[in-house]
C-alpha positions as CSV (number, residue, x, y, z in Angstrom):
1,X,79.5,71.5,167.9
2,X,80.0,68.3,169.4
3,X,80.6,67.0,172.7
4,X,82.4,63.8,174.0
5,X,79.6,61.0,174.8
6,X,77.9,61.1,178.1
7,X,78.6,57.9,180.4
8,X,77.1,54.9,178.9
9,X,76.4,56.4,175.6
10,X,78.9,56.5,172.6
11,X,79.4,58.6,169.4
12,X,79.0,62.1,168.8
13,X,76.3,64.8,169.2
14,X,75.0,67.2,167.1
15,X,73.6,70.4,168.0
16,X,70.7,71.3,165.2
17,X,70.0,74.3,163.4
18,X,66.8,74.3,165.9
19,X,68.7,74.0,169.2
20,X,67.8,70.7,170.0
21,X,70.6,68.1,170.0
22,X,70.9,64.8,168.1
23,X,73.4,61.8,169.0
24,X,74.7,60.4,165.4
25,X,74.9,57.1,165.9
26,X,71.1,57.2,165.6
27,X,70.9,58.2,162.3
28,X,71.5,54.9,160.6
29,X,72.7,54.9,156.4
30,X,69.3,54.7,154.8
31,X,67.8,57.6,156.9
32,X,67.0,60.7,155.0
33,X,65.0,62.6,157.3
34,X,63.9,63.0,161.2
35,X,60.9,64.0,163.2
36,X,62.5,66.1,165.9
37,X,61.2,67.0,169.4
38,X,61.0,70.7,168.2
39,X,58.4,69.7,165.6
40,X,59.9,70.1,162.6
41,X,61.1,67.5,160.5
42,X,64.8,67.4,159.4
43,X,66.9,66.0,156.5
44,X,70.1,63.9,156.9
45,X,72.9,63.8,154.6
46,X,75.5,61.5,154.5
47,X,78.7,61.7,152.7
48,X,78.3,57.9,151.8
49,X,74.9,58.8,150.0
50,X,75.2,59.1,146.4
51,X,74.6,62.6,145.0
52,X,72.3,60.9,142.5
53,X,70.3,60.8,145.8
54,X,69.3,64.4,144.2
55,X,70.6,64.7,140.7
56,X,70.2,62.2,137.4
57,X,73.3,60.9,136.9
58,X,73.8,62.0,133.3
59,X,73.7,65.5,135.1
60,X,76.0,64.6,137.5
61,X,78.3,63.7,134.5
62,X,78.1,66.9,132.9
63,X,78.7,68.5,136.4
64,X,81.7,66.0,137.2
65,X,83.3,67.1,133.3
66,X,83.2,70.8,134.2
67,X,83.9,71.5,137.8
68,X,87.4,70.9,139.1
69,X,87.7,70.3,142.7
70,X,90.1,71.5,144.6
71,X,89.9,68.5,147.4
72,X,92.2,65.7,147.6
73,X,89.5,64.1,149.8
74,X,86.9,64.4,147.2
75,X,88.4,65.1,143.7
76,X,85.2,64.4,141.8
77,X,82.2,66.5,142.1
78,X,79.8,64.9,144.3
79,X,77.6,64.6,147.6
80,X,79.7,66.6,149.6
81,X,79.9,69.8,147.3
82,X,76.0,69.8,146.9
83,X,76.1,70.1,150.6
84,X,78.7,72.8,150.4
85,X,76.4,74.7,148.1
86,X,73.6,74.6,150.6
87,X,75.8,75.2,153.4
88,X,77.5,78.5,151.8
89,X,73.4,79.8,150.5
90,X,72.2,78.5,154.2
91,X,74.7,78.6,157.0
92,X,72.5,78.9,159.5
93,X,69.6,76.4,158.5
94,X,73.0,73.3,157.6
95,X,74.9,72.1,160.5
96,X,77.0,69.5,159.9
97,X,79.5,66.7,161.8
98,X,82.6,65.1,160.8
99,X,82.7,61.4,162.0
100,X,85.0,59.8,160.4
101,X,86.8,58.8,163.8
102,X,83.7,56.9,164.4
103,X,84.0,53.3,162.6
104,X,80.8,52.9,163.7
105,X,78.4,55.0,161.8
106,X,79.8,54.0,158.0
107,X,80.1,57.9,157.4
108,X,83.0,60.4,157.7
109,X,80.8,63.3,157.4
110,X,76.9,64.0,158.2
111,X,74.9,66.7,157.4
112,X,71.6,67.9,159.0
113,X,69.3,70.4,157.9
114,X,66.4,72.9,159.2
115,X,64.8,71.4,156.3
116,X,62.6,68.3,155.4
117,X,64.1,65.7,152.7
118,X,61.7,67.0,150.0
119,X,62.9,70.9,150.7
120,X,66.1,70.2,151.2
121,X,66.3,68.1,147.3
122,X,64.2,71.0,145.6
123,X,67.0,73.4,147.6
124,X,70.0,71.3,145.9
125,X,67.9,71.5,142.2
126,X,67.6,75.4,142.7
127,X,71.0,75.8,143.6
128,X,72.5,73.2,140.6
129,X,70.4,75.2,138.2
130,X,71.6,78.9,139.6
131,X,75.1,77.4,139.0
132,X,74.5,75.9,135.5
133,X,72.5,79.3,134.5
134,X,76.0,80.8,136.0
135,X,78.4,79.2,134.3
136,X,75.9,79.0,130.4
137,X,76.1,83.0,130.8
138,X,79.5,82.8,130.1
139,X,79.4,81.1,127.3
140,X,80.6,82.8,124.0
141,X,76.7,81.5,122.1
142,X,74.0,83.6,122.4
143,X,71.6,81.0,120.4
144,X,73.0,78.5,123.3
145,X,72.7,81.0,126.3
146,X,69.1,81.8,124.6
147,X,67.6,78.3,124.5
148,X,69.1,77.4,128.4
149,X,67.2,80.9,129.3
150,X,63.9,79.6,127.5
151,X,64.0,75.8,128.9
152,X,64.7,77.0,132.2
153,X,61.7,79.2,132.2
154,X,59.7,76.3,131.5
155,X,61.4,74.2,134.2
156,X,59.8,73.5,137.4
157,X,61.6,72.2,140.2
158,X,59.0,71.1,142.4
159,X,57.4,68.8,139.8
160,X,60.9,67.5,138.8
161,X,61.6,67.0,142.3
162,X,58.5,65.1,142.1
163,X,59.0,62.6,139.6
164,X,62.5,62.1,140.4
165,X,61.5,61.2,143.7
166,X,58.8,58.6,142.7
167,X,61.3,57.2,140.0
168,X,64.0,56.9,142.7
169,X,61.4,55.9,145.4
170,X,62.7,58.6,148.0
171,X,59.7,58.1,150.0
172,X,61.3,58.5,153.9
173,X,58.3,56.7,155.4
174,X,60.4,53.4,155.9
175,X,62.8,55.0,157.7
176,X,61.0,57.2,160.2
């Protein structure tokens, strides 16, 4: 995936999901999203960004209480395993870079999608969802299993992926 730096330039490059290539470094922290020269706009994931990026935190408590990790590197449920969920439903629309050799970039691992920022969060709510409606289906209450079945019907991920994102002001306009 990547290749060492041309002459004159430093840091790693990443070849997109669309073909076209990327160099890193110019993905600074607070970027969540790219217009790229294929016409499409991508998102950008950091392992640095917070996974309430996406999530409430109160939900990323719940998450944190009932998912084990298996990773020494990240032992509590976070950025990097949302990204692992949309890697494993996606692979070909997710690549992704480890630079954490680069002390540069304040990242050990960057993600970029086929996706735009706003896709790319209502893809992360869809998925959290599928895995909570996984794990409630095992549960040994109907009545429990019964009211998650009826809220979720009533749930609609764009619109919470709406207000979230005006709460948390995830508007990628200053960073373009």
């Amino acid at each position: 995936m990547s290749e060492p730096s041309v002459p004159g330039g430093r840091g790693a490059v990443v070849d997109l999901p669309c073909g076209e290539e990327k160099r890193v470094r110019t993905l600074d922290l607070g970027r969540r999203e790219f217009d790229c020269p294929c016409g499409d706009t991508h998102a950008v994931v950091m392992d640095v960004h917070p996974a309430d990026r996406f999530l409430p935190e109160f939900l990323l408590e719940v998450l944190r209480e009932a998912i084990e990790t298996t990773s020494e590197d990240m032992p509590e449920f976070g950025t990097a395993h949302l990204m692992g969920l949309v890697l494993e439903e996606f692979p070909q629309s997710v690549v992704s870079e480890d630079v954490s050799d680069d002390g540069e970039i304040g990242a050990g691992i960057v993600w970029v999608t086929d996706f735009d920022s706003r896709r790319l969060h209502e893809i992360i709510v869809e998925l959290v969802v599928e895995l909570m409606e996984h794990a409630v289906s095992h549960a040994d209450d109907e009545v429990a299993v019964s009211e998650f079945e009826r809220q979720m019907l009533e749930f609609d991920v764009s619109e919470f992926v709406e207000t979230y994102r005006a709460q948390r002001d995830l508007d990628p306009e200053p960073y373009m």
